[in-house]
C-alpha positions in Angstrom: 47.0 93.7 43.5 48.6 94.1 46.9 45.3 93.0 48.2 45.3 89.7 46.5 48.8 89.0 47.0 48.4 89.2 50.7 44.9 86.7 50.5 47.2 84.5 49.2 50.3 84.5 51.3 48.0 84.1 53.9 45.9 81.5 52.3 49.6 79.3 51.5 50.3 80.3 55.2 47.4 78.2 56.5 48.0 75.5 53.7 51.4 75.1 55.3 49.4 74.4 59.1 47.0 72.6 57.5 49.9 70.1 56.0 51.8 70.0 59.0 48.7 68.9 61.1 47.8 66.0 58.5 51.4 64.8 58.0 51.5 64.5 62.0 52.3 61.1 63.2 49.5 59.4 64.7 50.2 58.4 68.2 48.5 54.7 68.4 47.2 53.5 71.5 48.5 49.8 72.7 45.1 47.9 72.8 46.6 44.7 74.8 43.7 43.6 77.4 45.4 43.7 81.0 46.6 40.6 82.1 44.5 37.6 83.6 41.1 38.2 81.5 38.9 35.9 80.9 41.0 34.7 77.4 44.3 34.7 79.5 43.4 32.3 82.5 45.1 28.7 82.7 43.7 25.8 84.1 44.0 26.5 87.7 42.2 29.9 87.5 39.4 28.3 85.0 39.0 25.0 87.6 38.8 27.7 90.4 36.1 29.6 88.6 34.1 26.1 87.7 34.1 25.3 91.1 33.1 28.1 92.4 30.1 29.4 90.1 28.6 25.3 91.0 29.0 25.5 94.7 25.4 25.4 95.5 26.2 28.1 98.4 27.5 30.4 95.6 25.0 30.0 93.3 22.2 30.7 96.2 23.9 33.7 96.9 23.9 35.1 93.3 20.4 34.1 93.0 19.0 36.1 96.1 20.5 39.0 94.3 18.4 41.0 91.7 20.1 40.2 88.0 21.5 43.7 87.7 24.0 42.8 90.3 25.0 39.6 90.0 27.7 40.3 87.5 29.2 42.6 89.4 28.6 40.6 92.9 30.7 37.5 91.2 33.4 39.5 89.3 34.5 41.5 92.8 33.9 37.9 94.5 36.3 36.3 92.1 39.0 39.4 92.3 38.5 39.2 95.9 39.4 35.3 96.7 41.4 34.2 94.0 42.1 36.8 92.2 41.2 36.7 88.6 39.6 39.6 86.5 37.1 38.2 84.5 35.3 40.0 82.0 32.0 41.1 82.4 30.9 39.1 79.1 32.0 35.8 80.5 30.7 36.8 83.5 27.0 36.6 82.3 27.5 33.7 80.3 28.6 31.9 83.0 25.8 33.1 85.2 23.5 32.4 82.2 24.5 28.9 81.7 24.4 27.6 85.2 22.1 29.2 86.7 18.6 28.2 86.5 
């Protein structure tokens, strides 16, 4: 009987962990997209993005590159001269819709 008493001591030992890990709080992770995406720009950064996707110089540019890179060409472009993130998604629907 000893014996059985011990299983289950033990087995209300690792019921007691078991509850403790479940009952945890859950740590939630803030999902906010960082500032100045695509969703977030005002009018100046949207005008400055127009403009520059349609400058013919721009768009020959992009178009000498081969289509794995031009997301990523216009994206750092963007970052680099007026600063704006935008998101790879509007990215290639902007490329997609102006360019031929």
């Amino acid at each position: 009987m000893s014996n059985e008493q011990e299983i289950i001591k033990e087995l209300l030992e690792i019921k007691q962990l078991l509850n403790r890990l479940l009952d945890k709080p859950k740590i939630t992770k803030q999902r906010t997209a960082p500032f100045n995406k695509s969703k977030n720009m005002n009018d100046e950064q949207r005008k400055q993005v127009m403009e520059y996707i349609q400058n013919e110089d721009n768009k020959n540019e992009i178009t000498k590159l081969p289509k794995h890179k031009q997301i990523s060409y216009v994206r750092r472009e963007l970052k680099e001269k007026y600063n704006i993130n935008l998101s790879i998604y509007m990215t290639d629907k902007l490329i997609n819709k102006i360019m031929p």
